[in-house]
N, C-alpha and C positions, 0 to 999 in steps of 0.2 A: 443766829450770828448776823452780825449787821453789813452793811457793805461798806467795808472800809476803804475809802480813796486816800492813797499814797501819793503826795506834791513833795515834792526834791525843792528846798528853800534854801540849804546852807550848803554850800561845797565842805567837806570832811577836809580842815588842815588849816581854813583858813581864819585870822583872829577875828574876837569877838570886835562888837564897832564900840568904840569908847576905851579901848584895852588894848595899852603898846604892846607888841610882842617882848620879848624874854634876849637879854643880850645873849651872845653865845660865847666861852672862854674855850681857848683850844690852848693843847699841850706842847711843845715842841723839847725833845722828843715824846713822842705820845703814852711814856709812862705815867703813869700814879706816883709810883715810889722810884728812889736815885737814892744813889751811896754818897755818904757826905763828903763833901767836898765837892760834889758836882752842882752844876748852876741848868735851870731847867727854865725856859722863855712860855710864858703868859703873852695869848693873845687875842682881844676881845674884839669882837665883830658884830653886825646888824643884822637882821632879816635881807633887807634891800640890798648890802652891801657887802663886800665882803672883808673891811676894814672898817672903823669906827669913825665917823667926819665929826670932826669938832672933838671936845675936850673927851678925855676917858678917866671915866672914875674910880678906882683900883679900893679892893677892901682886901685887908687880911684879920680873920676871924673876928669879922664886922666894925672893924676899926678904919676906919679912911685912910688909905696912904695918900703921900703927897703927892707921888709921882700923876702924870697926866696922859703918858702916852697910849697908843693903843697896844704897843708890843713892851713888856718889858721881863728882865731877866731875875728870877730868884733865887735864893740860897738858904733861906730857914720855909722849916714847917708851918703848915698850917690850910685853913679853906678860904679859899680865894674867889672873890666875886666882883664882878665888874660892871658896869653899863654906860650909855653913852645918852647923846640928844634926842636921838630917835628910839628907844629900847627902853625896857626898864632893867632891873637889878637882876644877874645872868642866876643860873643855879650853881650853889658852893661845890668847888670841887678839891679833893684836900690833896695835897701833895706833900709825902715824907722822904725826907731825907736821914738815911738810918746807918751809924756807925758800926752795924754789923759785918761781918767777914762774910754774909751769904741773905739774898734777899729775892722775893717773891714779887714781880712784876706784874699790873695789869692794865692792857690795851686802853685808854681812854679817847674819845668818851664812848659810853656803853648804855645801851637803853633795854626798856623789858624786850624780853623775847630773843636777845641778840645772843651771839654766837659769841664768846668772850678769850682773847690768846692769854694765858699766863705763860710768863716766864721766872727760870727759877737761875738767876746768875750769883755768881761768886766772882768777890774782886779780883784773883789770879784765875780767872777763868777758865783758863787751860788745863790748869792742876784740878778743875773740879772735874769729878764724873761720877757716877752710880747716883744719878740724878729721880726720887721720888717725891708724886705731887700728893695730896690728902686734900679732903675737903672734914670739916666738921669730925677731925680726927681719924677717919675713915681715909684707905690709900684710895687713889682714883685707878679704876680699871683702866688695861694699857696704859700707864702712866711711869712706866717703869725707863729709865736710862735715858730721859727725851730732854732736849734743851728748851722746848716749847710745849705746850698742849693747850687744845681748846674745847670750852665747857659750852655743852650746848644751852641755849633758849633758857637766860639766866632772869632771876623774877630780884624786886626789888625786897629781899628778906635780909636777913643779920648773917647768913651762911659765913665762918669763917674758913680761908686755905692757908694751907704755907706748905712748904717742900722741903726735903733734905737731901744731902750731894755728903759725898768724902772728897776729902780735899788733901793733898802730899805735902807732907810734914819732912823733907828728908824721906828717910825709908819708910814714914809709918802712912796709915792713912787717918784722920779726926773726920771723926762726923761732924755734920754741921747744918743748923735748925735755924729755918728764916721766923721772922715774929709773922700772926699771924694779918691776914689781908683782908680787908672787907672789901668787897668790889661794891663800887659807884657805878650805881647803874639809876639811870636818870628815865625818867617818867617819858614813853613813848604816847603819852594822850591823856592830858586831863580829866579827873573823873567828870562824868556825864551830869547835868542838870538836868530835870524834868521840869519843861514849860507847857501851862493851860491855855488858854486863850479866854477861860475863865472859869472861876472855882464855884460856882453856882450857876450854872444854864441853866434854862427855861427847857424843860420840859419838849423835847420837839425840834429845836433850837441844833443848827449843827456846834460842833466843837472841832478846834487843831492843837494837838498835844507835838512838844516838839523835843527833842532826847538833845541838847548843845554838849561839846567836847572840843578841845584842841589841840590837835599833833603838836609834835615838837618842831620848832622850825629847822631843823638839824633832819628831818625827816620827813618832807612834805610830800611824796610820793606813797606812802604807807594810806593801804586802802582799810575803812574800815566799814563795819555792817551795824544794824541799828534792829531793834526788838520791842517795843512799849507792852507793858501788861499791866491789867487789872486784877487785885487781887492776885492769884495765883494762874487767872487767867490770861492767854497770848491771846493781843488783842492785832486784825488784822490778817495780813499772810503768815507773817512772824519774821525772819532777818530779811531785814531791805536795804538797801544802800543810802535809801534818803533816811534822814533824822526825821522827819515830821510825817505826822499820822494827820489824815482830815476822817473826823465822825459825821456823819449826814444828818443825824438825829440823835438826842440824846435824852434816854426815858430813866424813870426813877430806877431802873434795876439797873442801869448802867450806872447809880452811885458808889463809892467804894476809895482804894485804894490804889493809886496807880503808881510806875515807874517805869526803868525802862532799861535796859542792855545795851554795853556797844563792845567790840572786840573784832580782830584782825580777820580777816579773810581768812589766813591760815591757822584760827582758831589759839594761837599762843596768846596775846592778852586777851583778857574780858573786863571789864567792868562796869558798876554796877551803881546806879543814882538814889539819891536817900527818896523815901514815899510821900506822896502829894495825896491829903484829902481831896475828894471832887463831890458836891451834893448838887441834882439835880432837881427843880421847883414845878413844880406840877400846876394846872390851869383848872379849876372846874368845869363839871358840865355844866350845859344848861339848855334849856327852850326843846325839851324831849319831845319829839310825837310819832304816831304811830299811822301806817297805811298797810291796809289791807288788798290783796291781789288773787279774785280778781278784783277789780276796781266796784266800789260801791258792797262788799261781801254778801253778793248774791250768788250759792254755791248749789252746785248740784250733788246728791250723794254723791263718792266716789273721784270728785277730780280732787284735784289737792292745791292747797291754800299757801300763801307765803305773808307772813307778818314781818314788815318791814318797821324797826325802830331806830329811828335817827335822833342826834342832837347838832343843834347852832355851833356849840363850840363846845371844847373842853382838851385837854391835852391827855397824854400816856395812855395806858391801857384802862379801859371803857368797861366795865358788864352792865352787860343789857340783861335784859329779863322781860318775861310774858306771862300775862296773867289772865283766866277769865272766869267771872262771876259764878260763884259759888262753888268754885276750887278754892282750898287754904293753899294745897303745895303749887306752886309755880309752872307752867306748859316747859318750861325750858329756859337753859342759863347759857349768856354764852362771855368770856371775857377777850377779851381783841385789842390792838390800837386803831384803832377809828373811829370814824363820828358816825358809823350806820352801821346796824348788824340783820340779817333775816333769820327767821326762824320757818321750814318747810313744815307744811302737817299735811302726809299724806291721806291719800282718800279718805277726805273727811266723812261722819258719818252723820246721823240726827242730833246723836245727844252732845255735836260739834257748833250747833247752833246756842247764838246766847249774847253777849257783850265781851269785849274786849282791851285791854290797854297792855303798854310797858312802861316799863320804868329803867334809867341808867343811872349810873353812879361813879366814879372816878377817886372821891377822897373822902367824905363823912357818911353823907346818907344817901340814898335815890331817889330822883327827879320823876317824877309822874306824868302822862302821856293822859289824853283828854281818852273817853270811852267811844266804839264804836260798835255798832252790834253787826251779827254773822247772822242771816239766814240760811238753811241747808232744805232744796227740797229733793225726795228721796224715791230712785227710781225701784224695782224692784226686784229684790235678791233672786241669784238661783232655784227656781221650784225645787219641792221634794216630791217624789211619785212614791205612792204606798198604796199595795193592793188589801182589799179590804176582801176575803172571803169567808164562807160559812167553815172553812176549815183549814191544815196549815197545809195539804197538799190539796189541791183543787184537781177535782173531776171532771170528768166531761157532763154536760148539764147545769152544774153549778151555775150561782148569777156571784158575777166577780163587778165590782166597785173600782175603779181608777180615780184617786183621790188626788191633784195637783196641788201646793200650795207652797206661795212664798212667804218666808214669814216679816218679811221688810218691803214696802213699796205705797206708794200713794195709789188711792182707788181713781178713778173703779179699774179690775185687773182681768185684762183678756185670758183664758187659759185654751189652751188646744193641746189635745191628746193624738199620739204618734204609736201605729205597729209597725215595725221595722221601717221607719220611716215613711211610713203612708198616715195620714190624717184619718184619725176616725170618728172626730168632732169638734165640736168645741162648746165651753162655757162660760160664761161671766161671775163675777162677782164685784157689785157694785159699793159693796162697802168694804172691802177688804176682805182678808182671809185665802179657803180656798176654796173648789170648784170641783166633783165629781163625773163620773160618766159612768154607765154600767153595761155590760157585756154578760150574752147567755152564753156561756162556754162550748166551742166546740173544740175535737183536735186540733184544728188547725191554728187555733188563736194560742200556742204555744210560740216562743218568739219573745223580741226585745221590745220592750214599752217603753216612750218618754211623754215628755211634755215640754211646753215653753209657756213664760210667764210675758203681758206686756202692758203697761200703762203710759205708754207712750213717751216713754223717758230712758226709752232703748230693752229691746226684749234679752230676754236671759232661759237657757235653756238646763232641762236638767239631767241627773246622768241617767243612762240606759238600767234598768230595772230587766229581770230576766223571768219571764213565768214560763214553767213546765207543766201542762193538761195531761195530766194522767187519764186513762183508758183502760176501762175494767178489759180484764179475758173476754175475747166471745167463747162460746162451745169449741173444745176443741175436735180433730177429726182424727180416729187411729185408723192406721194404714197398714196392714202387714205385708212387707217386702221378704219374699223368702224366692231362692232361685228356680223353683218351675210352679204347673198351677197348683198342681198335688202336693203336698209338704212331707216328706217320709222322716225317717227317724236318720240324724246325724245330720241335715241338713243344719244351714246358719241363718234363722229367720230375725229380722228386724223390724222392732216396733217402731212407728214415727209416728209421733204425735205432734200435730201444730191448732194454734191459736192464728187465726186471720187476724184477729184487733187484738190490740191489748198491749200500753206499755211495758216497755225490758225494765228490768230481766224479768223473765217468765221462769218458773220450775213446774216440770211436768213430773207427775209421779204413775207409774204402769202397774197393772193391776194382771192377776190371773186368777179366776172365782175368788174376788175378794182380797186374794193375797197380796201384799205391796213386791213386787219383783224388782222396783229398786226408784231411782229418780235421776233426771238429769237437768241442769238449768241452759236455757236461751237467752242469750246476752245481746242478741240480734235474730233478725227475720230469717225465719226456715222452719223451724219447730226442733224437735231434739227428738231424740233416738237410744234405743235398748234393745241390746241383739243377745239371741239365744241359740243357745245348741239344745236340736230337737231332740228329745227320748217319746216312749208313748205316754208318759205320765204329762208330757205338754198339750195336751186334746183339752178343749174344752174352752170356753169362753175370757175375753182378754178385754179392757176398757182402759183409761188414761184420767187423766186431770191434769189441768193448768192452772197455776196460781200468780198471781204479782203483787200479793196483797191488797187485793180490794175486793174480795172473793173469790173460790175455787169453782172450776166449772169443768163437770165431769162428761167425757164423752161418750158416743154410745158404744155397746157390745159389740164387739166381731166374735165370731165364732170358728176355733180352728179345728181341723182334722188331720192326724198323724198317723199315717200308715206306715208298717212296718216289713221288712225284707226276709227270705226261708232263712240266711244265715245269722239273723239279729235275732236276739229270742224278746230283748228289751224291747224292739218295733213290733212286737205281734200285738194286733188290735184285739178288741173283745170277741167276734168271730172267728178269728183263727186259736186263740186260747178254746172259745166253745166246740169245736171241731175236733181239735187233740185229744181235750178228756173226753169226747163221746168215744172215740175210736180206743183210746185206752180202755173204759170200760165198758164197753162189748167184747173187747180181747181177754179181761180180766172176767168177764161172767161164764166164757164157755168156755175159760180153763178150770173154772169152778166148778160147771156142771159135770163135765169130761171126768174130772178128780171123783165127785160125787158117783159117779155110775158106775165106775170102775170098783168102790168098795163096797158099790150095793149087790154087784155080779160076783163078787169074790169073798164073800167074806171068811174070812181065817186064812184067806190066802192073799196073791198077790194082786194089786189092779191091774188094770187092762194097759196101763203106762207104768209099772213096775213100783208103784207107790205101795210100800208094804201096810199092812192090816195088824192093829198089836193085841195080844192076851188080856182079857181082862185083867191078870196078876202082873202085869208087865207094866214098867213104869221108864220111859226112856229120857235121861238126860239129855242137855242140849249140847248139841256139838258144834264144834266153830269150823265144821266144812258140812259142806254138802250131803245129806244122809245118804247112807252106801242102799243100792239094791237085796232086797230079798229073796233067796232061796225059793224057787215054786215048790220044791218038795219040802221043805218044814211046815209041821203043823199049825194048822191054824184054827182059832173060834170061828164059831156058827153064830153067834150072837151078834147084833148090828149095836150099834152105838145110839142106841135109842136115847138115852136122857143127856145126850150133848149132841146139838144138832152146827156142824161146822158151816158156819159163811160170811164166805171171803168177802170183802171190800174195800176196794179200790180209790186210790187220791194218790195226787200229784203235790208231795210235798217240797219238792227242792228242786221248781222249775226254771233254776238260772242255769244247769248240767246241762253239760253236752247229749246225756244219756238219761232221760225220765226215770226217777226214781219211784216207785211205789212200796205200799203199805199192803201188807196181807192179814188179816182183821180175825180171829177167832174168839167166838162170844160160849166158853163154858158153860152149862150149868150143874153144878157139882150135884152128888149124892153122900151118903155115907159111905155105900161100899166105894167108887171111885175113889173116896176121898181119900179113904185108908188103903186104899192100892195105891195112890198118887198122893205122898207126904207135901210133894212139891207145893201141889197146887194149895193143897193147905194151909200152906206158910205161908201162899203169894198171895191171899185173901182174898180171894177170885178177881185178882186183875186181869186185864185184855192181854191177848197172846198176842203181840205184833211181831210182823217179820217185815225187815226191810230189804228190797231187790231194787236192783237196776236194769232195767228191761233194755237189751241190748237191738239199736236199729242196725238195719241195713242202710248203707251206704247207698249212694248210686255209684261210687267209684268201683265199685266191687265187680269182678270177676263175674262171668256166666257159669263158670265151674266153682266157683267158691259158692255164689247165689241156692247152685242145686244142694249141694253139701250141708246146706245151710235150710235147708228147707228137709229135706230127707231127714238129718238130727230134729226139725221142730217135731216131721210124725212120731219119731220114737218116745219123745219126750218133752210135751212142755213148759215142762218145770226147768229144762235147758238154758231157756232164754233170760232167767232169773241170776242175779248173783247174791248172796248174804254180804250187806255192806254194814258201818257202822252205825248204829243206834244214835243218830243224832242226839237222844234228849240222853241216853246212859253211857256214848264214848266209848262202845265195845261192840264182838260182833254179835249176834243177834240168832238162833235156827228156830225152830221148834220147840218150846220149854218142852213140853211132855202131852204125847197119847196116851188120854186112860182110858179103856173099854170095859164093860159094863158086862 
């Protein structure tokens, strides 16, 4: 939008120069319309004056009357115009005189926007009453029973009124209908003109457009406001008090259509001026040229350039343009009003090096700018660091390469290698490219690596690279931590295995004679640990291993020993199990022999421990209690049991009991006669006669009087200390299948 200056040139009211104002005709009385026979005074007047000096020129219905005065008296119809010496010809105002019995009155003079009195009179006036007014056929709201009423803010249109009243006839009442009324209502402001100050500018050139009108001299206080537009466009603030617009410049798109608005402060008239072409002429460019910045286009990579293309002259809006050799599309367009435009190219690069020009244009084709060439010299980009090793995770030992290199910069190019920001060399490269270092890896060269690149045209560093130096396992050491030095059964022992070196995570795996007992991983320094609840099955040799993947490394052997408590039978070590079954069987051999001698001294009779002796025709089932005592006085054989020789043997099968169980072992070897005196054994197919007992101990809880009682029943008997329990392998009880004697 342009900046519109507003100059106030015409006071709003007052006449144009070269243009008399307009006589003015007044009413006396200041009706329109009179009932005939009445006589109604004409009186014409000046702007300056308030009477008419010199002759007055009287028209009725454009016809010249004779008369010459400034006042005079009428009595027929018709439109009445006047003017004098100084005035021109007033505006027609009609005046009726109407031989109706009832007539509609209006206030004159009346102009737009005014507030207008009708009145509706009847010749017996008094007799009239039930007075209504109508506009356009239509009754006027509150308009009912009123000797007057007034229409508001009346426009200069065809609207016709008239009223009706009853009027007393003697006793009756007659309606009674006025003809209808066109109110004279006289122009508050001549339509508006729109003035140029010229209909073709130059391109650039200011303009003053100016809106002319003029009040009625009847009304020279009436403020009015002022509007110009282009097109459809408000041109400016938009309502101003002054009539005249000043343009500062005026370019070809301000060509177009113009006009303008004028109307009342209080918005009742408006009007509206006919449209005004305006074409504005435009100037060519010419004498283009171009300057480069910095001066002379000597550029270093990375600042930035500015291409300045100016011309001598030319008017309206301009496009410039940039161009450079061996480009077809253009660097950039720009279009503007001015005679110079820049174009920026930030940090330029190499291939920003070359010749240059522009070109501008304004109305047919574009003006060309002489050539000038850009050199660019090129400092050297960001380095990249890239580690170059025999594998994708580096070792300790490894030889690791430090490759620096930029891939933009003029030679020759310094390079320096950085561990956590300490220097750990440097190298050249004379003709470009990049520049190595190599390093024999230890731990400690884990850490951040850079580099910086510099050819003297400002150094440039690059970003942090991060190497991690893996660290195989060393041997690890196992520890057993258990709570005293002795380790017995039920204790809580803890294996801890650690690695001294070796990248995390580490996983250690524990060993017992070979067996994997489980694994745990170290995610950090300490070593890792596997805790066990001791039995005696835990005795015996325990080792570890560490892994991180770069080889497992197995630790040496510890060797544990698990002693065991009287009341844990699970804790008995191998010497206290070898001790029990000795003493079991030496208990078990001389209850053998004992049994034995007793049926060598008695035979056919009782033994020496009441163990009966049986008939060779005697065959005795097995019974599920204890065999009863035999009779000394019943017969008995003389015969020894020569071809089956009884012996017992003794083992500890079900050593988890509170109470030792044993095995009593007889090994038959049949005959025919036995065999047929003993059906049994014949069916059993000479299987083994086992008997199972539970050899009942002595407490130490035990009484001194129970202790004896208990010893005095072994003399009688030691087959006492036995009980018949169940047959583990057959689920029933067990005695003696059968003695067969021979």
């Amino acid at each position: 939008m342009h900046l519109w200056l507003l100059l106030l040139i015409l006071t709003p009211g007052r006449e144009q120069s070269g243009v008399a104002p307009k006589a003015v005709l007044l009413l006396d009385p200041p009706w329109s319309t009179a009932f005939k026979g009445e006589k109604v005074a004409l009186i014409c007047s000046s702007i300056s004056h308030s009477l008419a000096q010199g002759d007055t020129y009287w028209y009725r219905d454009e016809k010249l009357l004779k008369v010459k005065h400034d006042k005079i008296q009428i009595t027929k119809p018709g439109n009445y115009q006047c003017k004098t010496r100084g005035s021109s010809l007033s505006d027609a105002v009609h005046v009726e005189f109407s031989p109706d019995w009832l007539i509609l009155q209006a206030l004159h003079p009346v102009f737009e926007g005014d507030n207008v009195i009708l009145r509706c009179q009847g010749k017996d006036n008094k007799n009239t009453h039930q007075k209504v007014y109508y506009k356009d056929g239509k009754q006027l709201p509150n308009s009912y029973n009123l000797d007057k009423i007034t229409v508001n803010s009346v426009s200069r249109d065809n609207s016709k009124y008239h009223c009706t009243a009853y009027r007393k006839f003697y006793i009756l009442d007659i309606v009674e209908t006025s003809k209808p009324l066109n109110i004279q209502v006289q122009e508050l402001f001549l339509h508006p003109v729109l003035r140029a100050s010229s209909s073709t500018p130059i391109e650039g050139s200011p303009m003053t457009l100016t809106c002319e009108t003029q009040l009625s001299p009847q009304r020279p206080d009436v403020q009015l406001q002022f509007s110009l537009f282009r097109d459809s466009q408000t041109l400016g603030l938009g309502w101003s008090r002054s009539p005249r617009l000043q343009i500062p410049a005026m370019w070809t798109e301000d060509s177009g259509s113009y006009w303008c608005e004028v109307e009342t402060v209080t918005h009742s008239i408006k009007k509206r001026s006919l449209r005004s072409q305006i074409r504005v002429q435009r100037v060519p460019v010419s004498n283009v040229n171009l300057e480069i910045r910095p001066t002379g286009g000597q550029l270093i990579e990375g600042e930035n350039m500015v291409l300045i293309c100016s011309v001598a002259q030319g008017s309206g809006t301009v496009t410039f343009s940039w161009h450079k050799e061996g480009r077809v599309r253009s660097l950039g367009r720009k279009t503007q009003r001015s005679l110079l435009a820049e174009l920026h190219v930030l940090t330029v690069k190499e291939s920003d090096a070359g010749r240059y020009y522009c070109a501008a244009d304004n109305v047919h084709s574009p003006i060309l700018s002489t050539w000038i060439r850009v050199t660019v010299r090129i400092p050297v980009s960001h380095p990249v660091l890239t580690f170059r090793a025999p594998r994708a995770h580096t070792v300790v030992g490894d030889l690791l390469e430090l490759h620096c290199e930029s891939l933009r910069g003029s030679p020759p190019i310094l390079y320096r290698f950085y561990h956590e920001d300490v220097t750990l060399g440097n190298s050249s490269a004379p003709s470009g490219g990049g520049a190595s270092f190599n390093l024999s890896l230890t731990a400690e060269h884990s850490g951040n690596y850079s580099c910086d690149a510099d050819n003297g045209l400002g150094a440039q560093h690059s970003h942090g690279v991060s190497l991690r130096v893996t660290v195989p396992v060393s041997r690890p050491v196992l520890t057993l931590r258990a709570p005293r030095a002795q380790a017995v059964v039920g204790d809580l022992l803890e294996l801890h295995c650690e690695s001294l070196r070796g990248s995390f995570p580490i996983l250690y795996w524990f060993y017992h004679e070979d067996d994997t007992l489980g694994n745990s991983s170290a995610h950090s320094g300490g070593g890792a640990s596997f805790n066990l609840s001791l039995t005696t099955e835990h005795s015996g040799n325990y080792s570890c291993e560490a892994d991180n993947g770069l080889g497992a490394q197995h630790s040496k052997v510890v060797t544990l020993n698990v002693t065991g408590t009287s009341r844990n039978r699970t804790g008995l070590t191998a010497a206290g199990i070898t001790g029990l079954v000795l003493s079991i069987l030496v208990l078990a051999a001389a209850a053998a022999l004992l049994h034995y001698a007793r049926a060598r001294r008695k035979p056919g009779g009782l033994s020496a421990t009441g163990t009966s002796s049986h008939s060779p025709s005697e065959c005795q089932e097995p019974s599920s209690s204890r065999p009863s005592r035999i009779d000394p006085q019943e017969p008995t054989h003389s015969k020894p049991l020569a071809p089956m020789e009884l012996e017992p043997m003794y083992s500890n099968v079900n050593p988890g009991d509170s109470n030792p169980i044993y095995s009593q072992i007889w090994s038959i070897w049949h005959t025919k006669e036995n065999s047929a005196n003993c059906p049994m054994m014949h069916q059993e197919h000479e299987e083994l006669t086992v008997l199972y007992s539970e050899l009942k101990k002595t407490h130490p809880d035990d009484s001194a009087g129970e202790a004896t009682s208990r010893d005095r029943a072994h003399e009688e008997d030691d087959e006492e200390n036995y009980e018949n329990i169940l047959n583990p392998r057959k689920n029933k009880v067990q005695d003696f299948p059968c003695l067969c004697n021979t």
